[in-house]
C-alpha positions in Angstrom: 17.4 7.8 -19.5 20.1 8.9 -17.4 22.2 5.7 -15.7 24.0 7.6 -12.8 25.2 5.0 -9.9 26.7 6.1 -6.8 29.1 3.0 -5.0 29.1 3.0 -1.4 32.1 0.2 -0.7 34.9 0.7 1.8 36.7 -2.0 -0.2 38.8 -0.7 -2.4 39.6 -3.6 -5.1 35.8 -4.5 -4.5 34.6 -1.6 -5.2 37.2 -1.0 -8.3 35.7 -3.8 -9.5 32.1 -3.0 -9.4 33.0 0.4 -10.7 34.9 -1.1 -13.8 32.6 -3.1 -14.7 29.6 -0.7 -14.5 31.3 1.6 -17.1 32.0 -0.8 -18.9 28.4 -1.3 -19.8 27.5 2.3 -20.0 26.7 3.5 -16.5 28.3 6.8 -15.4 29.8 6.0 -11.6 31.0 8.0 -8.9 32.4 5.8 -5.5 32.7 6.7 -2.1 34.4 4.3 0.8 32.6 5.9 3.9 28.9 6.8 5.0 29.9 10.1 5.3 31.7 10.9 2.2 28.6 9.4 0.5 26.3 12.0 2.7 28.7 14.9 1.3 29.0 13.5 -2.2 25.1 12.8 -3.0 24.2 16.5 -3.7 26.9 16.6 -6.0 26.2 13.1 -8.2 22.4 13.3 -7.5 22.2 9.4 -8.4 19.7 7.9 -10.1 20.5 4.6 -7.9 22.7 3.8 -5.1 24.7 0.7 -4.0 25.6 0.7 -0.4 27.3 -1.5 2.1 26.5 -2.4 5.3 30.0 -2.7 7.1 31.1 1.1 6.9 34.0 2.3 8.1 32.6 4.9 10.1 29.1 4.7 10.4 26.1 1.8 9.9 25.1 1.4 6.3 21.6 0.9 7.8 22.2 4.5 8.9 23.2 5.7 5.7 20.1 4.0 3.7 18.1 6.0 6.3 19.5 9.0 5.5 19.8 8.3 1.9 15.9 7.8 1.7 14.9 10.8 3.8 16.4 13.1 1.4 13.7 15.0 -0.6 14.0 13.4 -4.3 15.8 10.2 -2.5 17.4 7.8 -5.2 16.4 3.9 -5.2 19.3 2.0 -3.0 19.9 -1.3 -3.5 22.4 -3.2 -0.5 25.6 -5.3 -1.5 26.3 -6.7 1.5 28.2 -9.6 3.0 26.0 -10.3 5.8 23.2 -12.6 5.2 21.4 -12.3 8.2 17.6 -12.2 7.9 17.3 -9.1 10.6 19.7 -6.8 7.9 17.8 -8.0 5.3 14.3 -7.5 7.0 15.6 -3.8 8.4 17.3 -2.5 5.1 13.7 -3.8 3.5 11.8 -1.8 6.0 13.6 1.3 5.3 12.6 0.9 1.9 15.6 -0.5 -0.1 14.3 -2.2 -3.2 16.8 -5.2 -3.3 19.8 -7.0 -1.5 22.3 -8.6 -2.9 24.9 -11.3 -0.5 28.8 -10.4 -1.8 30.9 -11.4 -2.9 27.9 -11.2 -6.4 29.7 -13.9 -8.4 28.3 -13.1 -11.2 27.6 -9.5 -11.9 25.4 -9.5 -14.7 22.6 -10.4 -11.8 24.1 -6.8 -10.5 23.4 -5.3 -13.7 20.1 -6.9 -13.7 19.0 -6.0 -10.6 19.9 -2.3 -11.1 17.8 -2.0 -14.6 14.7 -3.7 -12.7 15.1 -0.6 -10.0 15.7 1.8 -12.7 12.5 0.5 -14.1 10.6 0.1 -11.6 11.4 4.3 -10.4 10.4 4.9 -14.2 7.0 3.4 -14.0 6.4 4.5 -10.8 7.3 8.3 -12.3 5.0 7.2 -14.9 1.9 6.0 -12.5 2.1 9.6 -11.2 2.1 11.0 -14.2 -0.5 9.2 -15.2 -2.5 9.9 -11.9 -2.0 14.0 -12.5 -3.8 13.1 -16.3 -6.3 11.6 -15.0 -7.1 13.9 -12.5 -7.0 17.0 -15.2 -8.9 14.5 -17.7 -5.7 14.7 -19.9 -5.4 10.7 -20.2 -4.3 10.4 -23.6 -1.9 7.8 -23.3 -4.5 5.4 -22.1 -7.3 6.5 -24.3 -5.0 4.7 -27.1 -5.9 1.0 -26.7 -2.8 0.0 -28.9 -0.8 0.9 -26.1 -2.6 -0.6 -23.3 -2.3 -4.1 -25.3 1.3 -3.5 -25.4 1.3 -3.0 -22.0 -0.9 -5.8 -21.1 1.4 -8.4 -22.8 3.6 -8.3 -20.2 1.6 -9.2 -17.6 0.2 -12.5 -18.8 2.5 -15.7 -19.9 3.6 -16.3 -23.5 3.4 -20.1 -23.3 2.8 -23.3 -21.2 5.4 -25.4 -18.7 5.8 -28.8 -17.5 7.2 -29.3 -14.0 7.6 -32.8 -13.1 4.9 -34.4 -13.6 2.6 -31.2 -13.6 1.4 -28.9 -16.6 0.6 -25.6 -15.8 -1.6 -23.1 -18.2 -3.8 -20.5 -18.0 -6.6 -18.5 -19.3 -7.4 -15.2 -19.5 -10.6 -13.8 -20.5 -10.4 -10.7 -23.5 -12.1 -8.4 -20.6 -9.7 -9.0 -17.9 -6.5 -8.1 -19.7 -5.8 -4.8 -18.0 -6.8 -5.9 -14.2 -4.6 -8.4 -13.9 -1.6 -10.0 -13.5 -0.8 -13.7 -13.8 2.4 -15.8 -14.4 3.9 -19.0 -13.4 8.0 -20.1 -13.7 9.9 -22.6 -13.6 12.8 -23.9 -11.5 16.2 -25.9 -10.6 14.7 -29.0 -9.3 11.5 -29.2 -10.1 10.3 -26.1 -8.4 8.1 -24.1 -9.6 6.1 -20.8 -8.7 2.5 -19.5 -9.6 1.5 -15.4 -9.1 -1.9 -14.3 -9.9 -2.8 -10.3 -9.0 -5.9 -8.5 -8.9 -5.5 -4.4 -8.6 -7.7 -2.1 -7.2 -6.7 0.8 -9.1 -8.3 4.1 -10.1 -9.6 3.6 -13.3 -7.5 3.6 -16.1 -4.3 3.0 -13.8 -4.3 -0.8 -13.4 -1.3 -2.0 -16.0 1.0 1.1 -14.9 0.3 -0.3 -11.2 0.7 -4.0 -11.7 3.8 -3.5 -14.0 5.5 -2.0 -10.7 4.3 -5.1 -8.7 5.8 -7.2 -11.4 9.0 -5.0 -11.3 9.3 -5.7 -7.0 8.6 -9.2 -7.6 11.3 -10.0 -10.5 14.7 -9.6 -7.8 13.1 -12.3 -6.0 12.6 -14.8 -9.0 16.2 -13.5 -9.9 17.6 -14.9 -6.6 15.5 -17.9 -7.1 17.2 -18.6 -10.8 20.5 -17.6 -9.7 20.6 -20.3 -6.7 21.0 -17.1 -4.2 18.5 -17.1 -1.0 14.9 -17.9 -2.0 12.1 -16.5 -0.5 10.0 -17.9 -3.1 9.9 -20.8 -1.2 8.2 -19.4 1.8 5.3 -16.9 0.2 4.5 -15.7 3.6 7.8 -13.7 3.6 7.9 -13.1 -0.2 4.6 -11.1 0.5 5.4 -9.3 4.0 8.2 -7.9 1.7 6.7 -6.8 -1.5 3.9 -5.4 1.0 6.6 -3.0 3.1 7.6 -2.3 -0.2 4.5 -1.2 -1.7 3.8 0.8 1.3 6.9 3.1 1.3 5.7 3.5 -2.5 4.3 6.2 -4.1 1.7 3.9 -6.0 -1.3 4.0 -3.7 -3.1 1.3 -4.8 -3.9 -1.9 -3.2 -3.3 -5.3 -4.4 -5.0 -8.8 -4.3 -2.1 -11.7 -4.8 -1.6 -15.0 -4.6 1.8 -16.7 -4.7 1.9 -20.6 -4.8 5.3 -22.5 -4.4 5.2 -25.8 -6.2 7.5 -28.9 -5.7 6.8 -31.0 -7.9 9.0 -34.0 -6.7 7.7 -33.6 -3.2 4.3 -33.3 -4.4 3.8 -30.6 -2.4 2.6 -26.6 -2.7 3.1 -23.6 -0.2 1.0 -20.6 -0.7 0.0 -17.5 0.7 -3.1 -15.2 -0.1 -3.8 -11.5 0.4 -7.3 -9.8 -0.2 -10.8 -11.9 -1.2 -11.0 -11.0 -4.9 -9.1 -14.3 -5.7 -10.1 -17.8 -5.4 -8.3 -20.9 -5.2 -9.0 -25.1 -5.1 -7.5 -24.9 -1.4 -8.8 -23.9 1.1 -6.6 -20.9 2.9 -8.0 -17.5 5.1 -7.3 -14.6 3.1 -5.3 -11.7 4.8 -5.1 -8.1 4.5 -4.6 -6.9 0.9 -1.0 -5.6 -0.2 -0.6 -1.8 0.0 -2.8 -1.1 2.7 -1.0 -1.5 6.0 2.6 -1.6 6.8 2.4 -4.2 9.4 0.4 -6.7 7.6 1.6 -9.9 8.5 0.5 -13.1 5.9 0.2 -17.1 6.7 1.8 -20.0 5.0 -0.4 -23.1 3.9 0.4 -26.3 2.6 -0.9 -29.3 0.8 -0.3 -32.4 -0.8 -1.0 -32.3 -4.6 -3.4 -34.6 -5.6 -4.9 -35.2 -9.0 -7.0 -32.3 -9.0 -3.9 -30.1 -9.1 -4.0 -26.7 -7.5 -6.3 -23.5 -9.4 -6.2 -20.1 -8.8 -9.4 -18.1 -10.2 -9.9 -13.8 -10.4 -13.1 -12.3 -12.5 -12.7 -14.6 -15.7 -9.5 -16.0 -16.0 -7.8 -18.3 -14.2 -4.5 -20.3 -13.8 -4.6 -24.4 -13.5 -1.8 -26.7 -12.5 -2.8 -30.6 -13.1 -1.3 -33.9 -13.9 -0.1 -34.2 -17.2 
């Protein structure tokens, strides 16, 4: 797979840095220190991802991410910024960045993380369209080989239990459900923790090619969240406005059911949001719009005390239970 990055940074020594350290680690790198030498540059790298500033020299880095992704074969961008205002973050998310770092990154392996979750999340997303032209011509092959799909599968279900506090959390998933969805719970500093369940609604065949991409927008988010950075996590409403603009500006058409459930344990307390009806949970919560569907789909925040009864989310046959221990 090609690893071409192209550095957008007015700062010299910063961008040095970043630069070093990307080759350093195999990437091939090419830096500009203005918008417009970027504009000029990118037919000439043709990227396979971009870092870019905000605080350009000569024009707005929101300006240049516009530009960037109105090209016709635009390259994934991923903002380094110092600014960590909400509106920059929103905005750089609705023009369809995929993450956004707050610099100075102090450490930059969660830089090098971040840019192989974009590089494979434009590889699956290469591959869902791929596999959508198959199935249209009835060439599915790949898919007709369960071996494969199992592979596939195993990453979208947990490999083992957690305690959080005073809570266990597990989870079952019925042999029929394996490829429809995806469910996983982590957890955090502080007895945090976070439960995902995700239905797809998927042509048929499609549904572990689409939910690995939803898994690929979500991991930046449980990045920051490990990493101490800013966690949206904590407010699910936002978490899923965001992976829904991101969906939408996607070239997977295919809409997802998802509930995201914010635990603290020492507070006793859960957040969560819920888009689509296809999943149920012990709380009671309106569902809203489905992700994928509409750009302006806004989500609500609930809350509850947990009681002994825990909190249990439910889709087709399997389910995820948090409970006393």
């Amino acid at each position: 797979m090609s690893r071409k990055v192209l550095i957008i940074e007015d700062d010299p020594v910063y961008g040095d840095m970043l630069n070093r350290y990307l080759l350093d680690r195999g990437f091939e790198t090419s830096l500009a220190q203005t918008g417009h030498q970027a504009m000029e540059s990118l037919p000439k790298v043709r990227p396979d991802i971009v870092l870019c500033d905000l605080n350009l020299p000569d024009i707005s880095g929101l300006l240049v991410l516009e530009r960037l992704l109105a090209s016709s074969d635009p390259a994934p961008v991923i903002v380094i910024s110092a600014s960590d205002d909400m509106k920059d973050i929103r905005e750089a998310v609705r023009l369809g960045a995929v993450d956004y770092l707050v610099k100075p990154v102090r450490q930059l392996d969660v830089l090098e993380y971040a840019i192989e979750n974009c590089l494979t999340r434009s590889s699956l997303e290469e591959s869902f369209e791929h596999e959508r032209w198959e199935l249209d011509d009835h060439l599915d092959v790949l898919f007709q080989d369960h071996a494969v799909v199992e592979r596939l599968t195993e990453d979208l279900v947990p490999h083992d239990f957690i305690d959080v506090g005073r809570f266990h959390i597990n989870h079952q998933l019925h042999r029929d459900d394996g490829e429809k969805l995806w469910i996983d719970y982590y957890r955090l500093p502080n007895e945090k923790a976070v439960m995902v369940m995700a239905h797809a609604q998927a042509l048929a065949g499609q549904n572990v090619v689409s939910l690995l991409v939803l898994k690929t927008l979500f991991n930046p988010f449980l990045r920051s969240a490990m990493a101490g950075e800013h966690n949206v996590l904590m407010h699910p409403h936002h978490l899923l406005s965001r992976l829904n603009a991101e969906l939408c500006h996607s070239r997977i058409r295919t809409a997802f059911d998802m509930v995201v459930v914010w635990i603290d344990a020492a507070a006793n307390t859960a957040f969560w949001s819920l888009a689509g009806e296809k999943i149920l949970l012990s709380h009671e919560g309106k569902a809203d719009l489905a992700l994928g569907i509409w750009n302006n789909a806004t989500y609500r925040v609930h809350q509850s005390e947990l009681r002994e009864e825990g909190f249990y989310l439910a889709c087709l046959n399997s389910h995820i239970r948090l409970r006393p221990r």
